[in-house]
DOVOLO-750838 format. One record per residue (C-alpha): residue number from 1; residue in one letter; x, y, z. Coordinates in nm, 3 decimals, always signed. Example, Ala and Ser with C-alpha at 12.3 -4.5 7.8 and 13.67 -1.06 7.14 Angstrom:
BEGIN
+-----+------+---------+---------+---------+
:  nr : rest :       x :       y :       z :
+-----+------+---------+---------+---------+
:   1 :    a :  +1.230 :  -0.450 :  +0.780 :
:   2 :    s :  +1.367 :  -0.106 :  +0.714 :
+-----+------+---------+---------+---------+
! end
This chain:
BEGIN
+-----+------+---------+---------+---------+
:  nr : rest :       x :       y :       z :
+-----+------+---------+---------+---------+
:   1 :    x :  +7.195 :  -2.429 :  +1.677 :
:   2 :    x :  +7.394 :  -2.770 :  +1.775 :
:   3 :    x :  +7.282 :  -2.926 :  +2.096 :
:   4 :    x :  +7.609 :  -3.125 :  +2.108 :
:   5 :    x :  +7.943 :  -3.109 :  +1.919 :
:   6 :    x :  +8.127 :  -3.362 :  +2.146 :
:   7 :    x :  +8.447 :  -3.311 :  +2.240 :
:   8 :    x :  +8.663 :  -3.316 :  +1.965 :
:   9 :    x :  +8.420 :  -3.119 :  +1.716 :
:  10 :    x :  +8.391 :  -2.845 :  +2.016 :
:  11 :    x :  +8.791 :  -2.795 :  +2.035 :
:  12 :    x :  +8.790 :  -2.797 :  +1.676 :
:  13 :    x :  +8.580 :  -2.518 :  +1.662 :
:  14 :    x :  +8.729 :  -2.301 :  +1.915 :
:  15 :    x :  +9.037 :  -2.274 :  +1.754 :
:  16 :    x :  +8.827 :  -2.043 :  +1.480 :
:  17 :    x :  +8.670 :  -1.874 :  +1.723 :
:  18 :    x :  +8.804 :  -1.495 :  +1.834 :
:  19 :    x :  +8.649 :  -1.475 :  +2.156 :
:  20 :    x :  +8.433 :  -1.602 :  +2.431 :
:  21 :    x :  +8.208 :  -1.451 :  +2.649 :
:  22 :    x :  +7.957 :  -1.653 :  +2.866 :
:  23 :    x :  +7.988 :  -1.803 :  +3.200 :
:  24 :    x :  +8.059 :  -2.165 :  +3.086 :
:  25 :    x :  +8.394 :  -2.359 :  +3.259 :
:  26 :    x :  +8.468 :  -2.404 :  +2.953 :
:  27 :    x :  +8.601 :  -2.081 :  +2.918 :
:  28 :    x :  +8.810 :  -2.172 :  +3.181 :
:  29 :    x :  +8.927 :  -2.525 :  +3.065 :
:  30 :    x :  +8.938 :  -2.567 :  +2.725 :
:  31 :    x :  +9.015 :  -2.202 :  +2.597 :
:  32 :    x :  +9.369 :  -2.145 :  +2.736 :
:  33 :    x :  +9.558 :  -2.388 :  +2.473 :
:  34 :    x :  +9.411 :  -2.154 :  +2.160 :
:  35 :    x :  +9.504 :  -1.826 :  +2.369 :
:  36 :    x :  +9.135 :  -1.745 :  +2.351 :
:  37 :    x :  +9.004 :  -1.447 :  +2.523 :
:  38 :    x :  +8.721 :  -1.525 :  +2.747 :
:  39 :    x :  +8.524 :  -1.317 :  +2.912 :
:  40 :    x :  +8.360 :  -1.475 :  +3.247 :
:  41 :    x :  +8.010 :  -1.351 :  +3.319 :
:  42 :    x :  +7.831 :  -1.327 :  +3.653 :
:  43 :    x :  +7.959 :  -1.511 :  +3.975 :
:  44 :    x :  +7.897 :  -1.909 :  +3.820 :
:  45 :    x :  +8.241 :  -1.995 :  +3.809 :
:  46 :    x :  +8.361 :  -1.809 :  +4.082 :
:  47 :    x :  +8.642 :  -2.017 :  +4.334 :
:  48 :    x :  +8.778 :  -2.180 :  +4.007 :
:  49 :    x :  +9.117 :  -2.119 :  +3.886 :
:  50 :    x :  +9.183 :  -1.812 :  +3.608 :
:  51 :    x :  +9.459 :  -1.844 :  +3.364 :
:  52 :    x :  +9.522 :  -1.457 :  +3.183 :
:  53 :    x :  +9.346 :  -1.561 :  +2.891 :
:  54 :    x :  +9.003 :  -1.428 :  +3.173 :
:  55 :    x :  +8.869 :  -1.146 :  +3.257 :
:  56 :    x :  +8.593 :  -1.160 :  +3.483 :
:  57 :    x :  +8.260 :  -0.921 :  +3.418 :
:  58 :    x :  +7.962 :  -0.864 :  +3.654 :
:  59 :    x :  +7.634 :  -0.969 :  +3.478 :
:  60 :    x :  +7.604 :  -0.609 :  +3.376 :
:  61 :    x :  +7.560 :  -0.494 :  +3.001 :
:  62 :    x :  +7.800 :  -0.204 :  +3.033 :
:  63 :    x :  +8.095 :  -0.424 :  +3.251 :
:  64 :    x :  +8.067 :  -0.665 :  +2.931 :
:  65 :    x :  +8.117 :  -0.480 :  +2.733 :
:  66 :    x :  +8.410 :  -0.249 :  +2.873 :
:  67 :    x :  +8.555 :  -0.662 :  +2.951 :
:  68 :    x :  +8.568 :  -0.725 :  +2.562 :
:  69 :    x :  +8.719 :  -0.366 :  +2.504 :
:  70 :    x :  +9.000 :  -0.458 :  +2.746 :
:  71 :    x :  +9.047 :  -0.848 :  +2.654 :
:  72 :    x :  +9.314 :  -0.728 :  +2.384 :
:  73 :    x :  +9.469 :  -0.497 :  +2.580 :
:  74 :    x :  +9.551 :  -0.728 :  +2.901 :
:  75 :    x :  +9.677 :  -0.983 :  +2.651 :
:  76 :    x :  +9.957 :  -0.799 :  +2.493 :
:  77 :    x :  +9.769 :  -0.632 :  +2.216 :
:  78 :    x :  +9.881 :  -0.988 :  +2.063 :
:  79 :    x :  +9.514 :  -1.156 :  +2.012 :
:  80 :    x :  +9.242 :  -0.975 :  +1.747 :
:  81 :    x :  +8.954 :  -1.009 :  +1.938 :
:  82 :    x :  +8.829 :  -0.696 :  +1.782 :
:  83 :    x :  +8.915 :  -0.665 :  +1.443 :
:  84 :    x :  +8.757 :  -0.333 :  +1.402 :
:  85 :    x :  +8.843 :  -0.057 :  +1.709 :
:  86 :    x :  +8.508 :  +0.112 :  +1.636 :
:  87 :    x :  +8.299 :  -0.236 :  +1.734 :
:  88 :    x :  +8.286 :  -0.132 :  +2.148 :
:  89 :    x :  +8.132 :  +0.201 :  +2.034 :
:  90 :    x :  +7.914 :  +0.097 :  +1.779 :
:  91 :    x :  +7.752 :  -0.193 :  +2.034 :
:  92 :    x :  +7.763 :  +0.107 :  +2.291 :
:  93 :    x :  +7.539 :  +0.290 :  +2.024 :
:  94 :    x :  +7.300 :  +0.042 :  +1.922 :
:  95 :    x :  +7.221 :  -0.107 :  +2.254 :
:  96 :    x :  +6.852 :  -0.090 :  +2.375 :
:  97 :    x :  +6.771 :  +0.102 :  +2.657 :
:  98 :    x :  +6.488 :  -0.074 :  +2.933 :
:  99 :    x :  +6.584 :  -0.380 :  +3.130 :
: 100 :    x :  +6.915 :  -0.535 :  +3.058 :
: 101 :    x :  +6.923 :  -0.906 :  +2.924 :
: 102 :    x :  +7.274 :  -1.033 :  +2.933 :
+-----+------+---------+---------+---------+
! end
């Protein structure tokens, strides 16, 4: 775990990054030069400006994870996010049942 990149080490990383899910602006500032998908969680950033590179989610397992299923598809089918179609299904199948921690 890094407790700080800075600035320039944190853009430098994104652009090897496939995705983003989280509820960070950053997802709303710094992703949209990389064509990053982000996935916005919960209601922290709401009344801030969305490029299409966002897709907002509810904090809700299941509306995360339907969000990263459709990232690709609202993009074009252009970005990768992911790289293997069966990866929605098999965190559909492995997912714990009980109280949800997203």
């Amino acid at each position: 775990i890094v407790e700080n990149f800075g600035a320039l080490n944190y853009l430098s990383v994104l652009q090897f990054c496939a995705a983003m899910v989280g509820n960070s602006s950053s997802g709303l500032i710094e992703t949209l030069p990389f064509n990053l998908p982000v996935v916005n969680v919960g209601s922290r950033q709401d009344g801030r400006f969305r490029t299409a590179n966002v897709i907002d989610a509810p904090n809700d397992q299941d509306a995360i994870v339907e969000a990263v299923a459709l990232q690709p598809q609202r993009l074009g089918g252009g970005l990768q996010m992911v790289k293997d179609a069966n990866l929605v299904l098999q965190l559909r199948a492995h997912r714990t049942p009980g109280p949800r921690r997203v």
